[in-house]
Predicted model as a PDB file, atoms N, CA, C, CB and O in Angstrom, pLDDT in the B-factor column:
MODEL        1                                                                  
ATOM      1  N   UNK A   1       0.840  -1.179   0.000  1.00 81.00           N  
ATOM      2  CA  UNK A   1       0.000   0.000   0.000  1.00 81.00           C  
ATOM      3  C   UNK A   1       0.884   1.241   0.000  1.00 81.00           C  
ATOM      4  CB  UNK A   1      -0.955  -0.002   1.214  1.00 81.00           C  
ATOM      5  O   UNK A   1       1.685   1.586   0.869  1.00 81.00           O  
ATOM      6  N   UNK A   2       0.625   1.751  -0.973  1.00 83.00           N  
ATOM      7  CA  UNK A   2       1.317   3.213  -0.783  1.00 83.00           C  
ATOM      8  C   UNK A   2       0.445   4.293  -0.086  1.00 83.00           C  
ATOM      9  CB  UNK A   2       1.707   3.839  -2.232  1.00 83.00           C  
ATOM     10  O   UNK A   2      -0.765   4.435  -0.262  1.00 83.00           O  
ATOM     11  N   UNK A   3       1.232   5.027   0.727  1.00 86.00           N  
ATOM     12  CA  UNK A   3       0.813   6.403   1.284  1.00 86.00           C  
ATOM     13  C   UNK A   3       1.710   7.543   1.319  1.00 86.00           C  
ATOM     14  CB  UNK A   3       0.432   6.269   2.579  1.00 86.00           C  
ATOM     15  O   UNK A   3       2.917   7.332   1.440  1.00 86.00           O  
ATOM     16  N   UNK A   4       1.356   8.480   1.245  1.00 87.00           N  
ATOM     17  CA  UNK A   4       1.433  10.062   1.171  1.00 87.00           C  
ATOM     18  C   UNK A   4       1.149  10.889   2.296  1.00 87.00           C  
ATOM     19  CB  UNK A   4       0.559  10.552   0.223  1.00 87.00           C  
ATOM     20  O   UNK A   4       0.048  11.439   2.296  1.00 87.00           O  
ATOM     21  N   UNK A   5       2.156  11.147   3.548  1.00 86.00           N  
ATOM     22  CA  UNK A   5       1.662  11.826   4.390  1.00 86.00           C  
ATOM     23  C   UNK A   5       1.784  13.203   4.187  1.00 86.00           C  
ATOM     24  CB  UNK A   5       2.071  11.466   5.422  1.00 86.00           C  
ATOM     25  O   UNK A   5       2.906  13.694   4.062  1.00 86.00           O  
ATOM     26  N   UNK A   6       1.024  13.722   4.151  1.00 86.00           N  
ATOM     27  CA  UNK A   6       0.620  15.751   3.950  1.00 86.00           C  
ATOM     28  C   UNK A   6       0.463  16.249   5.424  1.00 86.00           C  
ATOM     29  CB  UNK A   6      -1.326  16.269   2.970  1.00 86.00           C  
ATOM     30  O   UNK A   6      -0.141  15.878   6.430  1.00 86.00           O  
ATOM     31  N   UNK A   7       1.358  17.339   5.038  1.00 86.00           N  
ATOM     32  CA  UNK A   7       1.481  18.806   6.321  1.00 86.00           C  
ATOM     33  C   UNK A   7       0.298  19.421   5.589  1.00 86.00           C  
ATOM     34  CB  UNK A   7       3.275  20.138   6.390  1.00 86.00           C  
ATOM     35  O   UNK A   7      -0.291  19.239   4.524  1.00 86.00           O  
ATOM     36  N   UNK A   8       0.186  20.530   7.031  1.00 85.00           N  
ATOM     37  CA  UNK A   8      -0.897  21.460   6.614  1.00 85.00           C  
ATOM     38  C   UNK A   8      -0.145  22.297   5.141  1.00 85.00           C  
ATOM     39  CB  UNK A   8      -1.324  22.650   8.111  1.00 85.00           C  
ATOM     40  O   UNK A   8      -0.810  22.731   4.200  1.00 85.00           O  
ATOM     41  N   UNK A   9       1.055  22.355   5.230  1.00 86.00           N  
ATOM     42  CA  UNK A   9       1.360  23.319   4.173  1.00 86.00           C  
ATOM     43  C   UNK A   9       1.766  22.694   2.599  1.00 86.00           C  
ATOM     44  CB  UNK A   9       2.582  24.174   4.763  1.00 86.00           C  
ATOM     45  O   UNK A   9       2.115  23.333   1.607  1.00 86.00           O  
ATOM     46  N   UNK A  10       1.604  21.384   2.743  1.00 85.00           N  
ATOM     47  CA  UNK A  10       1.677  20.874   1.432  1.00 85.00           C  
ATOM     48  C   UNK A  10       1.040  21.304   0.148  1.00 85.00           C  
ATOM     49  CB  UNK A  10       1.353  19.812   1.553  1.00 85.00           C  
ATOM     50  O   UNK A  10      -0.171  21.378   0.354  1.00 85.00           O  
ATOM     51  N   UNK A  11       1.329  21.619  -1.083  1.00 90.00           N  
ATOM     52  CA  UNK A  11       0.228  21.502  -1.758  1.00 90.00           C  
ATOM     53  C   UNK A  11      -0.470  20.274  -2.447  1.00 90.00           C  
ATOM     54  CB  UNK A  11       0.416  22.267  -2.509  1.00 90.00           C  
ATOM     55  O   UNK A  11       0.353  19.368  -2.580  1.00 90.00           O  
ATOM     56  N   UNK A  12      -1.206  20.077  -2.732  1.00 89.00           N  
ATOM     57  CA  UNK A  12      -2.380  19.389  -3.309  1.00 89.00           C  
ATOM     58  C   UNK A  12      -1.394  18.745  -4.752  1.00 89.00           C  
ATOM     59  CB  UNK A  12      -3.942  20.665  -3.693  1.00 89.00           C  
ATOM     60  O   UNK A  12      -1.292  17.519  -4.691  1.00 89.00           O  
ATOM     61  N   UNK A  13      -0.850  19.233  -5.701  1.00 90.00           N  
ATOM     62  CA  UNK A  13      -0.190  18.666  -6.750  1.00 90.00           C  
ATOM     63  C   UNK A  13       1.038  18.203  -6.622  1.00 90.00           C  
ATOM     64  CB  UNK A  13      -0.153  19.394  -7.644  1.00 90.00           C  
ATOM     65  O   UNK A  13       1.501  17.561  -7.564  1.00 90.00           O  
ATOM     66  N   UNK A  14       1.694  18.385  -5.644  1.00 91.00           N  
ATOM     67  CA  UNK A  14       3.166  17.702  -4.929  1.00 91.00           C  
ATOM     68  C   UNK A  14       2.800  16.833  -4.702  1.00 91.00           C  
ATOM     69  CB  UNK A  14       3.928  18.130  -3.756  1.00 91.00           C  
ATOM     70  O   UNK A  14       3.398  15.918  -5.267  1.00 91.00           O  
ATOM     71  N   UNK A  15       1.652  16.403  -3.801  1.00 91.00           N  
ATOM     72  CA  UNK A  15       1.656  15.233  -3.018  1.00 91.00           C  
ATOM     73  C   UNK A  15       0.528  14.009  -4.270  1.00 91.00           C  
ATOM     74  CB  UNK A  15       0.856  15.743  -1.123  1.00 91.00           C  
ATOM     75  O   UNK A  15       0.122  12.896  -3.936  1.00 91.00           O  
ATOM     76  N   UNK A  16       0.297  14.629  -5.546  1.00 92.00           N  
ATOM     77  CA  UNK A  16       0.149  13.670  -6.739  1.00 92.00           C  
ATOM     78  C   UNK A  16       0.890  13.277  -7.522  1.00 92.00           C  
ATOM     79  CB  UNK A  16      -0.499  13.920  -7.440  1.00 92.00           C  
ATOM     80  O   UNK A  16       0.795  12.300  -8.266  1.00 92.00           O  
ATOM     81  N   UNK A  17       1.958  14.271  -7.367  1.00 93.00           N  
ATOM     82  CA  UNK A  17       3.191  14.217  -8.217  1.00 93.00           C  
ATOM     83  C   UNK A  17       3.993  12.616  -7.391  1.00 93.00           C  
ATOM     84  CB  UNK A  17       4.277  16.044  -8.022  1.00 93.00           C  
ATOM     85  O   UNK A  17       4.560  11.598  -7.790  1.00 93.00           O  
ATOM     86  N   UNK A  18       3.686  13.076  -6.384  1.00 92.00           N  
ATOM     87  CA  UNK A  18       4.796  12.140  -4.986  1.00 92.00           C  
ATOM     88  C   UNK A  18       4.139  10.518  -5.068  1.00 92.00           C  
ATOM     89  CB  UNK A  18       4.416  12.968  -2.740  1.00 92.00           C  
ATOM     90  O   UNK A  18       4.862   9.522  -5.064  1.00 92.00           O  
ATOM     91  N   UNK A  19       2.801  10.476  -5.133  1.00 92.00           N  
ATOM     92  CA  UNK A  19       1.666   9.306  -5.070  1.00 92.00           C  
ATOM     93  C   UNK A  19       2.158   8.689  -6.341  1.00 92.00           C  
ATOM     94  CB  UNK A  19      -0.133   9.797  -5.091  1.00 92.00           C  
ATOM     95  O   UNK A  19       2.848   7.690  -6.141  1.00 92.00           O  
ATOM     96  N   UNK A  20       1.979   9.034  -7.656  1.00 92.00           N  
ATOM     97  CA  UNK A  20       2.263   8.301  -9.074  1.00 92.00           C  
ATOM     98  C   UNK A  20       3.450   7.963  -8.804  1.00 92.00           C  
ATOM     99  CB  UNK A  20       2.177   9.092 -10.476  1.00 92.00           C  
ATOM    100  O   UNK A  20       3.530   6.735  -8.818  1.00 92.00           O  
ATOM    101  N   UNK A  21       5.174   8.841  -8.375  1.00 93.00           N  
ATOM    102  CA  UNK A  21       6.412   8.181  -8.394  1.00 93.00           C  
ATOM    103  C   UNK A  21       5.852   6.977  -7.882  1.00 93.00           C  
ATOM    104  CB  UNK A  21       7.628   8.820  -7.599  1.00 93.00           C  
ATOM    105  O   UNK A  21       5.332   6.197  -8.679  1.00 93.00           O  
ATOM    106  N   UNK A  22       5.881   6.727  -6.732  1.00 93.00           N  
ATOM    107  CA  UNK A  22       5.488   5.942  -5.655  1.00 93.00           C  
ATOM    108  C   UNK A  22       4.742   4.562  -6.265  1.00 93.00           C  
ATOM    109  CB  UNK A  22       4.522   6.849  -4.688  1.00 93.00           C  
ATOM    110  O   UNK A  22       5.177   3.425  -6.079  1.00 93.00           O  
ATOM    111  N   UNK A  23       3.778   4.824  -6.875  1.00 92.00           N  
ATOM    112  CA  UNK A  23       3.335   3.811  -7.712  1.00 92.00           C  
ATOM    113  C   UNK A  23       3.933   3.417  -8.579  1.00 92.00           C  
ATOM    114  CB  UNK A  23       2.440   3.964  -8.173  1.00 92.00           C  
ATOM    115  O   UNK A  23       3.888   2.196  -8.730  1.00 92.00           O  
ATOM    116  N   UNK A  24       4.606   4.065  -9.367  1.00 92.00           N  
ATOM    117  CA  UNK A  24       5.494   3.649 -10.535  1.00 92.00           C  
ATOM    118  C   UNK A  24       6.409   2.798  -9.766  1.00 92.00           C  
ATOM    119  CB  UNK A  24       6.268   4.893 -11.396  1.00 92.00           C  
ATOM    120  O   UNK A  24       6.584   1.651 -10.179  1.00 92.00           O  
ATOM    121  N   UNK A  25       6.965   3.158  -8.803  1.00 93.00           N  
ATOM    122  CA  UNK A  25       7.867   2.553  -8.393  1.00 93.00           C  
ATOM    123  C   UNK A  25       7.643   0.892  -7.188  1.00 93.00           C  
ATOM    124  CB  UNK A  25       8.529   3.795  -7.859  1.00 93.00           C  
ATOM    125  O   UNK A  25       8.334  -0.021  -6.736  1.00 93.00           O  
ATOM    126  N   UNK A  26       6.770   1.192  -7.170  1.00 93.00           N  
ATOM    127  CA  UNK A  26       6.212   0.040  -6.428  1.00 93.00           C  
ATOM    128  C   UNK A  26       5.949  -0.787  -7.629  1.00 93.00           C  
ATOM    129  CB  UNK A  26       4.873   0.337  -5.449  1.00 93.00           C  
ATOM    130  O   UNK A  26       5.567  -1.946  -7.467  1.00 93.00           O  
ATOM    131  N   UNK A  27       6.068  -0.445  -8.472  1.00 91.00           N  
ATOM    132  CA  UNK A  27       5.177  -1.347  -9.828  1.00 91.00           C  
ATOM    133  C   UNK A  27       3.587  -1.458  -9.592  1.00 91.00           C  
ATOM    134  CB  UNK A  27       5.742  -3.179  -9.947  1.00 91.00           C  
ATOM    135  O   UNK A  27       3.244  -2.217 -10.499  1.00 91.00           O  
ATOM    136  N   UNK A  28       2.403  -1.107  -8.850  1.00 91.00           N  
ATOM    137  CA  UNK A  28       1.802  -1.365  -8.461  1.00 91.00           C  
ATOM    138  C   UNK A  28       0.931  -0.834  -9.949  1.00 91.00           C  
ATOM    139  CB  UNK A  28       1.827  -1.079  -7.119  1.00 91.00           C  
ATOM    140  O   UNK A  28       0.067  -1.581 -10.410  1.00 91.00           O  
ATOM    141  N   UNK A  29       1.264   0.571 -10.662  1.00 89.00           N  
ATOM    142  CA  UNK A  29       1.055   1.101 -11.935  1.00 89.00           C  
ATOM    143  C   UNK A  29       0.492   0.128 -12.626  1.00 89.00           C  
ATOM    144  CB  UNK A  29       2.174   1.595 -12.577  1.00 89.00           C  
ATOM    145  O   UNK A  29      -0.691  -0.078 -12.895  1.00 89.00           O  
ATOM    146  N   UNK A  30       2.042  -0.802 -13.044  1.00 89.00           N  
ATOM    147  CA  UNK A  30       2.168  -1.494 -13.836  1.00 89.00           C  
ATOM    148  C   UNK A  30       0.966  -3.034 -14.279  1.00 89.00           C  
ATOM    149  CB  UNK A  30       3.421  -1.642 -13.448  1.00 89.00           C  
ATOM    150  O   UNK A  30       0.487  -3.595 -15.264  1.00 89.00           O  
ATOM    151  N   UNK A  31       0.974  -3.128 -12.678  1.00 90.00           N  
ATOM    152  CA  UNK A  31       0.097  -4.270 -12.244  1.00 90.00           C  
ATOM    153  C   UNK A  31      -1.065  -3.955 -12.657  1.00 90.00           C  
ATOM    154  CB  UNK A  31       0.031  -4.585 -10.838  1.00 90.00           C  
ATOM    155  O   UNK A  31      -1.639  -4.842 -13.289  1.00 90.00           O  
ATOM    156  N   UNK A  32      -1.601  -3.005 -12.519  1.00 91.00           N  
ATOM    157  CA  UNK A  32      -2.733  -2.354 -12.341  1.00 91.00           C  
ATOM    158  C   UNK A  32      -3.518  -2.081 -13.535  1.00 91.00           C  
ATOM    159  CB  UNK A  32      -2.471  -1.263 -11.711  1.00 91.00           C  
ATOM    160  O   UNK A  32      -4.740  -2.091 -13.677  1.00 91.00           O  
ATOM    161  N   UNK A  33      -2.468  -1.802 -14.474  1.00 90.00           N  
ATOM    162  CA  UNK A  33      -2.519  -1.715 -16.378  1.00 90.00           C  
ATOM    163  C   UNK A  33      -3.368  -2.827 -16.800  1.00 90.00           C  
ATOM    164  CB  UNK A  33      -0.835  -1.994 -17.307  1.00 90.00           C  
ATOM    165  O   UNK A  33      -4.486  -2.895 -17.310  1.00 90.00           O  
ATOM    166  N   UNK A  34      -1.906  -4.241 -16.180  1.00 89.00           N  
ATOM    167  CA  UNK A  34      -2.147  -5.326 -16.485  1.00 89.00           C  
ATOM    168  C   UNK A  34      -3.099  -6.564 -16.216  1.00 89.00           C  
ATOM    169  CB  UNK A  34      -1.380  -5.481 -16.375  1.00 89.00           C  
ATOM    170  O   UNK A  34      -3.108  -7.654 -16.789  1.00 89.00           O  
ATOM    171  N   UNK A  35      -3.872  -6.110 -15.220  1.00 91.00           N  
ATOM    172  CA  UNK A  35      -4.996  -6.403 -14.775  1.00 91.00           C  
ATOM    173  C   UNK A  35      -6.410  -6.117 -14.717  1.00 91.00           C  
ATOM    174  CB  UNK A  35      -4.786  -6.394 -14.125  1.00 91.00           C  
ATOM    175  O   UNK A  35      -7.443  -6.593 -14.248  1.00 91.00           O  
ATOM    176  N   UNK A  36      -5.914  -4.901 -15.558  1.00 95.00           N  
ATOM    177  CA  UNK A  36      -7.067  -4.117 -16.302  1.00 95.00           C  
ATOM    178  C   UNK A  36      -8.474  -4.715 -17.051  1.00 95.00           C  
ATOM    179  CB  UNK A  36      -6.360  -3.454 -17.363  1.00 95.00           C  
ATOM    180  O   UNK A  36      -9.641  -4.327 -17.012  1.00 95.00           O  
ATOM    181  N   UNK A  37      -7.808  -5.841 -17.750  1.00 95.00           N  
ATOM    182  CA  UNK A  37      -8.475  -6.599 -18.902  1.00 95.00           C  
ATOM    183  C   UNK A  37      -8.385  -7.922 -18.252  1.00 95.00           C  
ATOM    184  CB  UNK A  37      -7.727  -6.507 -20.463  1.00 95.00           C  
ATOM    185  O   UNK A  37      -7.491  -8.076 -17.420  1.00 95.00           O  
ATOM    186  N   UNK A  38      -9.369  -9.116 -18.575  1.00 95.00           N  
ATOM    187  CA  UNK A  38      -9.191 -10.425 -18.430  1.00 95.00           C  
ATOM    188  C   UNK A  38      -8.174 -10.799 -19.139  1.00 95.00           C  
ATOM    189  CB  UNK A  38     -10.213 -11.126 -18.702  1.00 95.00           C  
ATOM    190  O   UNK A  38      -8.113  -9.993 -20.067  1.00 95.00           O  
ATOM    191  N   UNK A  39      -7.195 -11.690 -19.252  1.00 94.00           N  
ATOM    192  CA  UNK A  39      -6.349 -11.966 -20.431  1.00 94.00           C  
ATOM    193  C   UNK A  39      -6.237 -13.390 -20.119  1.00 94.00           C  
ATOM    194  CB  UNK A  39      -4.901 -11.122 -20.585  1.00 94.00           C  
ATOM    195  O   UNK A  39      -5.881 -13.888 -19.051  1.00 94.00           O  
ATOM    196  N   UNK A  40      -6.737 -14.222 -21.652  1.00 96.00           N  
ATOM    197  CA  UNK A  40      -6.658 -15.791 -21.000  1.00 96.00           C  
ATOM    198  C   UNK A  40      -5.138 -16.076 -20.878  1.00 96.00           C  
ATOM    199  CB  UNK A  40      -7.432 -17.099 -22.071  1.00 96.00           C  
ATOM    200  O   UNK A  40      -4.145 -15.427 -21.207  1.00 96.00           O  
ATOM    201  N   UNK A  41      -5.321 -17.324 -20.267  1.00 97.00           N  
ATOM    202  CA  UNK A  41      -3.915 -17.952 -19.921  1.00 97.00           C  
ATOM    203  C   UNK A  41      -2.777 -17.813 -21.204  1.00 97.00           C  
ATOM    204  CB  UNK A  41      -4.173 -19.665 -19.561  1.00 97.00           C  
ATOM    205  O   UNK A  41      -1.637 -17.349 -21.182  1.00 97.00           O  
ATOM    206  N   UNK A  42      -3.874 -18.640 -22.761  1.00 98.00           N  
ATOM    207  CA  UNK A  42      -3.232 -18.693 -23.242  1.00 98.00           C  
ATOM    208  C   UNK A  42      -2.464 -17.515 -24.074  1.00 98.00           C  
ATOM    209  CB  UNK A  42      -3.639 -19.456 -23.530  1.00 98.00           C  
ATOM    210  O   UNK A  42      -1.394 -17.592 -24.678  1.00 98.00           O  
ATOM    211  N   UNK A  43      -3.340 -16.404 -23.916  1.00 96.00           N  
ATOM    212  CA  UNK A  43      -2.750 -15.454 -24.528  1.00 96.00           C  
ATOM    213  C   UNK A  43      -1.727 -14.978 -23.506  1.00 96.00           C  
ATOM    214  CB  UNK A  43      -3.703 -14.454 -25.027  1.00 96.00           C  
ATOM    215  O   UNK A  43      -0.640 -14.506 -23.838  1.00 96.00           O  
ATOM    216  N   UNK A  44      -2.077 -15.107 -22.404  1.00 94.00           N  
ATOM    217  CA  UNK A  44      -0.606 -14.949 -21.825  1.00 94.00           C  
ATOM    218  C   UNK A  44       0.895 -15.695 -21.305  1.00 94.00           C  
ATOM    219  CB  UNK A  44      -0.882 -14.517 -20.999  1.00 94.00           C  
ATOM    220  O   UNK A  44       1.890 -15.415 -20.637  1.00 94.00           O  
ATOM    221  N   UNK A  45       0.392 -16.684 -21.997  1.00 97.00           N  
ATOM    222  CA  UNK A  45       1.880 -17.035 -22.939  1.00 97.00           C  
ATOM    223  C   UNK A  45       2.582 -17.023 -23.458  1.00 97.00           C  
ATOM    224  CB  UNK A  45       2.233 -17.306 -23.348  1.00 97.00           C  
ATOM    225  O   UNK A  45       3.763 -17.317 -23.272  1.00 97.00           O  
ATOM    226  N   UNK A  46       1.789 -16.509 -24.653  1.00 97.00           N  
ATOM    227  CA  UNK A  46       1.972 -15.899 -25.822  1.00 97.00           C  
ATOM    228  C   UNK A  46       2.692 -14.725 -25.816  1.00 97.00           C  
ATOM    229  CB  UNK A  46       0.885 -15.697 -26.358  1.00 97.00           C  
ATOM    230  O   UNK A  46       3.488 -14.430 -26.708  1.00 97.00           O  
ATOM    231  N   UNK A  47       2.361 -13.781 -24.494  1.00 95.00           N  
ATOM    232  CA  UNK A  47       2.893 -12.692 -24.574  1.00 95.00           C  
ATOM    233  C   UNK A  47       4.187 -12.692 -23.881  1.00 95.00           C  
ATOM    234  CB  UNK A  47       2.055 -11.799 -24.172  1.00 95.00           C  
ATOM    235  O   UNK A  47       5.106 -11.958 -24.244  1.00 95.00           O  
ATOM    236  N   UNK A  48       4.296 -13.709 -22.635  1.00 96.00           N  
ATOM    237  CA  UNK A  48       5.254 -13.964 -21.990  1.00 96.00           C  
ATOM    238  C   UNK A  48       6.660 -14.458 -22.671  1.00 96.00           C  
ATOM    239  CB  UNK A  48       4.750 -14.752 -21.188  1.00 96.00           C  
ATOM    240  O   UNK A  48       7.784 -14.188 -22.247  1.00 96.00           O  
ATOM    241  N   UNK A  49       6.240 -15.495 -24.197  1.00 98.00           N  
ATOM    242  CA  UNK A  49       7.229 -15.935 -24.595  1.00 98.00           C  
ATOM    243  C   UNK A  49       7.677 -14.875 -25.842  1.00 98.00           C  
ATOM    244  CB  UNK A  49       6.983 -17.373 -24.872  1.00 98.00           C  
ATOM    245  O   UNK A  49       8.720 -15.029 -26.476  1.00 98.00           O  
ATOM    246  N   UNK A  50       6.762 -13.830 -26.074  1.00 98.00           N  
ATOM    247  CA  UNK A  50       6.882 -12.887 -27.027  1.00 98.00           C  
ATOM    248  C   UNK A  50       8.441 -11.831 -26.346  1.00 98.00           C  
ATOM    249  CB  UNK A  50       5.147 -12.010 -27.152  1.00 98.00           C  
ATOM    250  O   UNK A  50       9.537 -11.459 -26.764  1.00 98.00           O  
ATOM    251  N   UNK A  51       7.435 -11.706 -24.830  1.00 97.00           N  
ATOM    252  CA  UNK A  51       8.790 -10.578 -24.510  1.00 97.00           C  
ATOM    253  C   UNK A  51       9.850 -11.158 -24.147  1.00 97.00           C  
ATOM    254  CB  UNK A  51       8.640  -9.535 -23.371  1.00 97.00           C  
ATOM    255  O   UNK A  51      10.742 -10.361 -23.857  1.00 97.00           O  
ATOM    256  N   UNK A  52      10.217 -12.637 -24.005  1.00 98.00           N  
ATOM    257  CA  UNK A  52      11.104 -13.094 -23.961  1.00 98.00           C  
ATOM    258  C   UNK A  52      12.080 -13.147 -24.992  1.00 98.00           C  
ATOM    259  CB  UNK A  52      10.804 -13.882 -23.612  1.00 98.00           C  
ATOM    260  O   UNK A  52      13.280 -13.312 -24.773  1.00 98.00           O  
ATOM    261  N   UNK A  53      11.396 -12.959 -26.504  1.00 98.00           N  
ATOM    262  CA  UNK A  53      11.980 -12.933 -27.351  1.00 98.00           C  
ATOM    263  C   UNK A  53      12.748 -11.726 -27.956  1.00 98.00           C  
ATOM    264  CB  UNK A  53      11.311 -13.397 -27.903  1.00 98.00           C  
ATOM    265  O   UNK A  53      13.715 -11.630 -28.711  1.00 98.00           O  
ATOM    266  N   UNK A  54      12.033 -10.954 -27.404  1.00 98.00           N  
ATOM    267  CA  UNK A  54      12.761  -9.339 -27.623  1.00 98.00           C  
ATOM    268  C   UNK A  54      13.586  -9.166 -26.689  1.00 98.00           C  
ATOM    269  CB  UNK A  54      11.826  -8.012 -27.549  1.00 98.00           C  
ATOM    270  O   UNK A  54      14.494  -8.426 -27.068  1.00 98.00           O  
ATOM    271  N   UNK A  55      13.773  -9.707 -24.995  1.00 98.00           N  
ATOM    272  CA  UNK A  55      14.697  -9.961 -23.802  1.00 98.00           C  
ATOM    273  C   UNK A  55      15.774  -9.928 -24.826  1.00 98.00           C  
ATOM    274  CB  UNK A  55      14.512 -11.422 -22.748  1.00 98.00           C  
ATOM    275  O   UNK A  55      16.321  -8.882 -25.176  1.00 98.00           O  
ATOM    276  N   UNK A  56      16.118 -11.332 -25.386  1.00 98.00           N  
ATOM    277  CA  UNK A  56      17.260 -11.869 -26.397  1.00 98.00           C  
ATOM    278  C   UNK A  56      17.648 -11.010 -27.253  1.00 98.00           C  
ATOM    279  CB  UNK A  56      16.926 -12.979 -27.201  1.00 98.00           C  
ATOM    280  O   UNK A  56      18.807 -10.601 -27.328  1.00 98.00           O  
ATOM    281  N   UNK A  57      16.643 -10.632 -28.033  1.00 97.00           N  
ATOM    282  CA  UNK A  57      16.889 -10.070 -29.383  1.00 97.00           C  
ATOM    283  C   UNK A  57      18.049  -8.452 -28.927  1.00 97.00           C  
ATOM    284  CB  UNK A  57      14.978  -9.648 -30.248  1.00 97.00           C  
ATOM    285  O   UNK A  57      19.102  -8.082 -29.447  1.00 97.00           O  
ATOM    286  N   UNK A  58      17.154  -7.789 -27.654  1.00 97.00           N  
ATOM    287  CA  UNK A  58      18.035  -7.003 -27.538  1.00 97.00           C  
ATOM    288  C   UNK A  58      19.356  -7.222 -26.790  1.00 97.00           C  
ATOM    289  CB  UNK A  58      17.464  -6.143 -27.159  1.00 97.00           C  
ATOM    290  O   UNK A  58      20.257  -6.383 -26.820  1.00 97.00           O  
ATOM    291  N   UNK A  59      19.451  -8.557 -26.015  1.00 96.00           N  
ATOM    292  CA  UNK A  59      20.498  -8.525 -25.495  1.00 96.00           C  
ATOM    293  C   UNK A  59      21.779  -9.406 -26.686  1.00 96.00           C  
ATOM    294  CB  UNK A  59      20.154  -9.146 -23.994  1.00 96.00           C  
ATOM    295  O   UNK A  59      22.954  -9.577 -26.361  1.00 96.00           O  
ATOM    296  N   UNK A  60      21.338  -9.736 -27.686  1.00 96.00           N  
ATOM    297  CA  UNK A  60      22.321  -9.813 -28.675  1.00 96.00           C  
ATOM    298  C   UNK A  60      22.670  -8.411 -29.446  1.00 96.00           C  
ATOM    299  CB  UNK A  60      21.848 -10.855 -29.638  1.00 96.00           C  
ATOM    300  O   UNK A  60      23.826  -8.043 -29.655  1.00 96.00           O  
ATOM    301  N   UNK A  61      21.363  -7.595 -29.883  1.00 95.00           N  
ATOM    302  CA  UNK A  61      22.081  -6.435 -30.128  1.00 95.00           C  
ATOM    303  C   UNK A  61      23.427  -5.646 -29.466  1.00 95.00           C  
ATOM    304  CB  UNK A  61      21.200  -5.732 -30.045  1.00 95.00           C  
ATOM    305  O   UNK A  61      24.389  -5.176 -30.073  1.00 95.00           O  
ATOM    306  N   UNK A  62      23.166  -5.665 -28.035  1.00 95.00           N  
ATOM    307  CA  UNK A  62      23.927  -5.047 -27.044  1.00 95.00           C  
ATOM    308  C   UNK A  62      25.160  -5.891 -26.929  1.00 95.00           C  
ATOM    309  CB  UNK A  62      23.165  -4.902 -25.724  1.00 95.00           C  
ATOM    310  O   UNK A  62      26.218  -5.341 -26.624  1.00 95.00           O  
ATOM    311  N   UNK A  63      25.130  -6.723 -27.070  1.00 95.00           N  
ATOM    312  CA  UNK A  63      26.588  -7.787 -27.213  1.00 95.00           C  
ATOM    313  C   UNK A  63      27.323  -7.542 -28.569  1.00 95.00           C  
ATOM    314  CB  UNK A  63      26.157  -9.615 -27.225  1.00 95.00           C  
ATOM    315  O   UNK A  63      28.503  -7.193 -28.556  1.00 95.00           O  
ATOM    316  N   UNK A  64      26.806  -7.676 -29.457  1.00 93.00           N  
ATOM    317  CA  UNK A  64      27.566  -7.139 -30.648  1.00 93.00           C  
ATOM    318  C   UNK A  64      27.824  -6.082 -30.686  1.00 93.00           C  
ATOM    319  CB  UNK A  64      27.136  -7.242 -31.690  1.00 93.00           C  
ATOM    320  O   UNK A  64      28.991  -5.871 -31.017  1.00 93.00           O  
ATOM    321  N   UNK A  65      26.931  -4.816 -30.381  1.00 92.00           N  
ATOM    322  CA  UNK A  65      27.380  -3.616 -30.178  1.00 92.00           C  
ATOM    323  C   UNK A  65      28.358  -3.241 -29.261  1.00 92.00           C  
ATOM    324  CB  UNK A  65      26.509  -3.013 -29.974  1.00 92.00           C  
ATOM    325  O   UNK A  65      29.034  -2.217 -29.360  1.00 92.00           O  
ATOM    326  N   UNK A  66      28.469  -4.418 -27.987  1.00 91.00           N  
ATOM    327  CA  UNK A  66      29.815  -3.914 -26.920  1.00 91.00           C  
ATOM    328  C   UNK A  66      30.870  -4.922 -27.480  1.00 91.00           C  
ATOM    329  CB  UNK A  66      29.547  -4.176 -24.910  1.00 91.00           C  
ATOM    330  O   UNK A  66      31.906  -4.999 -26.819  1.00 91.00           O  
ATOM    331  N   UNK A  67      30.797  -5.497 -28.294  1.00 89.00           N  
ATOM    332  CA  UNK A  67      31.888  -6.620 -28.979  1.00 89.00           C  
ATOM    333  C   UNK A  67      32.834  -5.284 -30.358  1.00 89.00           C  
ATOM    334  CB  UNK A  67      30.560  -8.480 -30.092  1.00 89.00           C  
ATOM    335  O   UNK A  67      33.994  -4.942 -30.585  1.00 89.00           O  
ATOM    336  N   UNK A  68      31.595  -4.989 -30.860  1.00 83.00           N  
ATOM    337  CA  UNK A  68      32.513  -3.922 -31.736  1.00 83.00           C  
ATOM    338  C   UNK A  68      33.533  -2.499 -31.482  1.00 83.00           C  
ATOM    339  CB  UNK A  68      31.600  -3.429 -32.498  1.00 83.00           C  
ATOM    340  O   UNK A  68      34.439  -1.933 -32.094  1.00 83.00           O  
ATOM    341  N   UNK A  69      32.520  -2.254 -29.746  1.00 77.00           N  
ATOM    342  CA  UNK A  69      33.426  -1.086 -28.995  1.00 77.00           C  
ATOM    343  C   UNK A  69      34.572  -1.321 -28.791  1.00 77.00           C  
ATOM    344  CB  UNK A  69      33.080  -0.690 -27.775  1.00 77.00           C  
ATOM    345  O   UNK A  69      35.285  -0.485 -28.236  1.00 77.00           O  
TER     346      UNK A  69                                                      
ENDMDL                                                                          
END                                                                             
């Protein structure tokens, strides 16, 4: 659970500004996206082994690119 404790002198858009980091950073955002929608199992497989594939794809880019530095 995230919280935000406010002084009397806080303003009102700091302490939204402060709440979203906070979420972002909790990942809780993220979760929250992703749970948005039903998504069957199998499509989330699909997607799981999808971003796995771009995981690779960029970490060969980045290897050849620090192989040529």
């Amino acid at each position: 659970m995230v919280e935000i404790e406010l002084g009397e002198n806080d303003r009102l858009d700091w302490a939204l500004k402060q709440f979203r980091r906070r979420m972002i950073r909790s990942g809780l955002f993220k979760d929250m996206r992703r749970k948005r929608f039903f998504e069957k199992p199998s499509e989330a497989r699909k997607a799981k082994t999808k971003a796995a594939q771009r995981r690779r794809a960029k970490d060969r880019r980045n290897a050849r690119r620090a192989a040529t530095l």
